[in-house]
C-alpha positions as CSV (number, residue, x, y, z in Angstrom):
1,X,127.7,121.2,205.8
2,X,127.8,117.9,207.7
3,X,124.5,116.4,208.8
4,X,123.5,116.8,212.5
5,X,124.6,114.0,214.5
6,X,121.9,114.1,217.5
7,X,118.4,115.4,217.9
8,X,119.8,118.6,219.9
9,X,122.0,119.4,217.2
10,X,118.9,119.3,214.7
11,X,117.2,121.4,217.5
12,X,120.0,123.8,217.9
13,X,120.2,124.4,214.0
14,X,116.9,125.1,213.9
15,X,116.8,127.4,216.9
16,X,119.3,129.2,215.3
17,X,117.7,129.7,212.2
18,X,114.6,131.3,213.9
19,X,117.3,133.3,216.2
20,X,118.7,134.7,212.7
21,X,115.1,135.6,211.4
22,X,113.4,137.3,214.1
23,X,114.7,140.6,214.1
24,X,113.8,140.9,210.7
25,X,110.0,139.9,210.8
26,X,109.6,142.0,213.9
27,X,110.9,144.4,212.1
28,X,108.4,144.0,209.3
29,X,105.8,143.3,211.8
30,X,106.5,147.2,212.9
31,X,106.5,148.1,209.5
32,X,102.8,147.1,208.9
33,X,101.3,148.4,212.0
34,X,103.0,151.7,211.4
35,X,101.7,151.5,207.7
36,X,98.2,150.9,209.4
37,X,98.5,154.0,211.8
38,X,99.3,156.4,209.3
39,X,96.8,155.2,206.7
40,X,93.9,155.8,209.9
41,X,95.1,158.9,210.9
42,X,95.7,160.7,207.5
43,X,92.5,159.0,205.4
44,X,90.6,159.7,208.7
45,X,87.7,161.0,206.3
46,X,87.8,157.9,204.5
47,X,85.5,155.1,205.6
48,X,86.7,152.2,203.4
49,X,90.7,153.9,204.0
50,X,90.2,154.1,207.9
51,X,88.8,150.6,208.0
52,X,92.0,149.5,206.0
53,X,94.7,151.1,208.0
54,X,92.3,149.7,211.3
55,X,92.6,146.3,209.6
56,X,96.8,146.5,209.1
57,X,97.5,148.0,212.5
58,X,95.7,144.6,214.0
59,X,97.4,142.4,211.5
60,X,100.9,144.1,213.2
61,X,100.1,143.8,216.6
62,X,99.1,140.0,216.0
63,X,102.4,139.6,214.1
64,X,104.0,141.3,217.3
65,X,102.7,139.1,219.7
66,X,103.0,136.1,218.2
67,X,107.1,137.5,217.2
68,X,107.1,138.3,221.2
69,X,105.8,134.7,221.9
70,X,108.4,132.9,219.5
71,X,110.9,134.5,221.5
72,X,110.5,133.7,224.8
73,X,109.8,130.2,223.5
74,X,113.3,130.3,222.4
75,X,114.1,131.2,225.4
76,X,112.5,128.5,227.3
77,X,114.5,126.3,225.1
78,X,118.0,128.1,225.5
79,X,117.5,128.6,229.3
80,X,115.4,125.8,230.9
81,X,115.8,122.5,228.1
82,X,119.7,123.6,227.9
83,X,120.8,123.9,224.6
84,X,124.2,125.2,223.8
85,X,123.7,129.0,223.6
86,X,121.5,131.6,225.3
87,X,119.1,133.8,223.6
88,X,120.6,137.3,222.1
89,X,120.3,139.2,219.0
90,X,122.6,138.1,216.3
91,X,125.8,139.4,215.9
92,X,128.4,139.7,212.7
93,X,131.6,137.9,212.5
94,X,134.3,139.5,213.4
């Protein structure tokens, strides 16, 4: 792989990378609140159980947001700074 030549190619490499990633984190952000709303509805009789699954449906919504956030920064940076490509989900090679 050749170095970058500019800043904006740096910045586009690195956009990229993040591009690649976020469907997966959100997806493991969804994961853990999920985790979190079953654990507080089945161990409702739990104390120590219900606080847990409380606890790891916050932890997913804060890992949501901030996963929302990330991508509309992207999206600033695609749509209003102009670099090369707009904002979409990954795709495979054909």
């Amino acid at each position: 792989m050749n170095p970058p030549g500019n800043f904006s190619e740096l910045i586009n490499i690195f956009l990229n990378l993040i591009n690649l990633t976020l469907p997966v984190i959100v997806g493991l952000a969804l994961l853990v609140f999920f985790k979190g709303l079953v654990a507080f509805i089945a161990k409702s009789g739990d104390e120590k159980s219900h606080a847990e699954g409380r606890n790891l449906m916050v932890w997913g919504l804060v890992g949501l947001f901030v996963m929302i956030s990330v991508i509309g920064i992207i999206k600033f940076f695609y749509a209003d700074i102009g670099f090369s490509r707009p904002f979409g989900l990954p795709t495979l090679p054909i």
